[in-house]
C-alpha positions in Angstrom: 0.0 0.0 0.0 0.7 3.7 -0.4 -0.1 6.6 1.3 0.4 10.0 0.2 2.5 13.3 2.2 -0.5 14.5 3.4 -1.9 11.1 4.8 -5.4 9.7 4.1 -6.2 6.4 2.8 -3.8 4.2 1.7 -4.1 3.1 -1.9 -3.2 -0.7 -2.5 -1.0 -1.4 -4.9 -0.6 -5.3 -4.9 -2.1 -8.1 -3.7 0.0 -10.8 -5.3 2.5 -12.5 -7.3 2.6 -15.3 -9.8 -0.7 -15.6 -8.9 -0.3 -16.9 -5.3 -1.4 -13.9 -2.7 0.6 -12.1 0.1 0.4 -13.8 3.5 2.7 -11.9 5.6 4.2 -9.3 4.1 7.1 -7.7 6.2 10.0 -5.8 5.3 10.2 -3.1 2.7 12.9 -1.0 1.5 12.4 1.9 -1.3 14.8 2.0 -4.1 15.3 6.3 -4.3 16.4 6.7 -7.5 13.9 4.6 -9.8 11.3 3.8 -7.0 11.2 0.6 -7.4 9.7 -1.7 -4.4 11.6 -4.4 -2.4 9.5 -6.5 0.0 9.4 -9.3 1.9 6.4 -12.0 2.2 7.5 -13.8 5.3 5.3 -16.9 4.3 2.6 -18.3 2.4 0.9 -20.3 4.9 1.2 -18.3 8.1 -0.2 -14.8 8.7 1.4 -12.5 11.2 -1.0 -13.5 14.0 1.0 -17.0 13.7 4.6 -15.9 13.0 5.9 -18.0 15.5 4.4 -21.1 13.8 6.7 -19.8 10.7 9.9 -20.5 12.8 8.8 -23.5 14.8 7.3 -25.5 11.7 10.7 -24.6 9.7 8.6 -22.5 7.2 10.1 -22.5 3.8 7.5 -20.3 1.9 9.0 -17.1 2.0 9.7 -14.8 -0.8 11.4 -11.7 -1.8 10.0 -9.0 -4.2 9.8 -5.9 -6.3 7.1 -3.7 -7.1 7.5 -1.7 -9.9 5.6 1.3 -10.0 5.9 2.1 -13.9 4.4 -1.0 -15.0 2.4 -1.6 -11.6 4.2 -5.2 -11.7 5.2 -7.2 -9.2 8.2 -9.5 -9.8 9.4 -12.4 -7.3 13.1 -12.3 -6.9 13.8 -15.5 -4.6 11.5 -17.9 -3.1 11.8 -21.0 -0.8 13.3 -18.6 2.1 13.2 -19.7 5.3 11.3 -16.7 7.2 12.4 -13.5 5.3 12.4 -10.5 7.4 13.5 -7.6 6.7 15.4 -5.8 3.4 17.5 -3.4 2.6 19.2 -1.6 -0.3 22.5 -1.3 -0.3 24.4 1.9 -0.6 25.7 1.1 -4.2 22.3 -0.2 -5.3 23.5 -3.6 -6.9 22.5 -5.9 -3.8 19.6 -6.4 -1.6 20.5 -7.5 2.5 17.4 -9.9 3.6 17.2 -10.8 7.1 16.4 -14.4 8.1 14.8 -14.6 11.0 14.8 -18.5 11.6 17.9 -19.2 10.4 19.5 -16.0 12.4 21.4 -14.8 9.3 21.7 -12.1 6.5 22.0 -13.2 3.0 22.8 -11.0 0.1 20.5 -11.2 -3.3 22.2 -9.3 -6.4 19.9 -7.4 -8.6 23.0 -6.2 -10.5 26.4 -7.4 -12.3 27.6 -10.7 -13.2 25.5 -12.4 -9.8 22.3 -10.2 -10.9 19.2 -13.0 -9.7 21.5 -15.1 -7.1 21.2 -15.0 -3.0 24.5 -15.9 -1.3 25.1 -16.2 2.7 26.1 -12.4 3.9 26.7 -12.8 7.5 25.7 -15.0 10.8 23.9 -13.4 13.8 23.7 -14.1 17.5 19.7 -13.3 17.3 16.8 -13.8 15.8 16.8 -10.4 13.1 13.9 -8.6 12.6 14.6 -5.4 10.1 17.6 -4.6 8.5 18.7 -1.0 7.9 21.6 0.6 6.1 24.0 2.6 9.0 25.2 5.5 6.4 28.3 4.4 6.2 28.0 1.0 3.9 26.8 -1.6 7.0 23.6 -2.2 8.4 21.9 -2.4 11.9 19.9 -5.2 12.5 17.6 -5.4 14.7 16.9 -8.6 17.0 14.4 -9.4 19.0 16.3 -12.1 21.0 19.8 -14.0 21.0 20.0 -18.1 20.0 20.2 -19.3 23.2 18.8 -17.1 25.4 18.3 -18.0 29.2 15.7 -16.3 31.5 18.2 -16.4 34.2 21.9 -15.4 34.8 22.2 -11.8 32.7 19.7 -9.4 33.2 20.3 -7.7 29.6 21.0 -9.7 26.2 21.7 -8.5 22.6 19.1 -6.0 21.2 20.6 -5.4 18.0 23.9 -5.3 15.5 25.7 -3.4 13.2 27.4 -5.3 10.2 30.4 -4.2 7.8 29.9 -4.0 4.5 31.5 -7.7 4.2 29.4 -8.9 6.6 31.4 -8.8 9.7 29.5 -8.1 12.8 31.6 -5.2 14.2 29.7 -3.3 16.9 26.7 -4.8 19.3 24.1 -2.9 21.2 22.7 -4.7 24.7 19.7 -3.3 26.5 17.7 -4.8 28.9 15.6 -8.4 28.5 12.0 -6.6 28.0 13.5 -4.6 25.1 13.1 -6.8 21.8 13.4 -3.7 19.0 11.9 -5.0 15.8 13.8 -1.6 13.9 17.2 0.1 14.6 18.0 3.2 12.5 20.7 5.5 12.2 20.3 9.2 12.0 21.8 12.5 13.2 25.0 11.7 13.6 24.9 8.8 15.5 21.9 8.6 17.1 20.4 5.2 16.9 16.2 5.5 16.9 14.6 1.8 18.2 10.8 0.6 17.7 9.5 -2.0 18.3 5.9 -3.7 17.6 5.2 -4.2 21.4 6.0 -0.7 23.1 4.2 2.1 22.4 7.2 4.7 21.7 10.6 5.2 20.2 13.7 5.3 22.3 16.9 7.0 21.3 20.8 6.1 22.4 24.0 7.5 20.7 25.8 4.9 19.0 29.4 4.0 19.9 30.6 4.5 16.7 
């Protein structure tokens, strides 16, 4: 869906591709330049309501997507993902960074150069990721709503969320507190890292490290 500067109702734009319907769509990322659309449907047998079932069942229906808005066509770019989360551009514009959220990994899908239409493994997390977002500086953040083997006792804070080289390297983490699972981590103003999340009510703010 899209909705306007000045708000209002949204105005749907697509409702499937190849002919099978969207069951839980979840990240997007806008391409500036052309405008293109890059989306993730998390599944095609689970809605959101039941994303845990996606990871549980080892869900394999996933699929990543563009929306062009010149032709109003929607085009699947990969499919048989396990759980694909969130997606973003990178800063040169020839790859796309998915987040797996089963799997706890990024993996990289080219949409230009020699690789253009291929997915390779990008980088291994110590979470579950939720979106993924480009830092400014040719990484991401990624945000994760809990680590692999997370214990209710012992530590009272775990890893909220990552920031990834450009090669894939995780090179800085963020901790915060065990009822803090951010599902989005941005970058802006010079450091300043802005956290939602789909179960609080508010954005908090903390100055990044580096």
């Amino acid at each position: 869906m899209r909705v306007g500067p000045r708000g209002g109702e949204a105005t749907v734009l697509a409702t499937e591709a190849d002919g099978v319907p969207f069951r839980f769509t979840n990240g997007v990322d806008v391409d500036q330049v052309t405008s293109e659309v890059y989306f993730t449907d998390s599944s095609t047998r689970f809605p959101r309501s039941q994303n845990e079932r996606v990871t549980t069942t080892g869900d394999s229906t996933g699929r990543l997507m563009k929306y062009d808005p010149t032709t109003g066509h929607t085009a699947v770019l990969d499919s048989g993902m396990p759980y694909p989360n969130g997606v973003s551009l990178s800063a040169d514009r020839s790859h796309l960074v998915v987040a797996l959220t089963g799997p706890c990994k990024l993996v990289r899908h080219w949409i230009k150069g020699a690789k253009a239409g291929t997915s390779e493994p990008f980088a291994e997390l110590p979470g579950y990721p939720d979106n993924v977002r480009a830092d400014g500086k040719g990484g991401y953040w990624v945000a994760l709503n809990r680590e692999k083997s997370e214990s209710p006792y012992g530590s009272e804070d775990h890893v909220i969320a990552v920031r990834v080289s450009r090669s894939g390297k995780v090179v800085e983490k963020l901790r915060g507190p065990k009822n803090v699972r951010p599902s989005e981590v941005i970058e802006r103003d010079g450091g300043k890292l802005y956290l939602g999340s789909v179960e609080l009510n508010r954005v908090s703010i903390v100055k990044a490290t580096s």
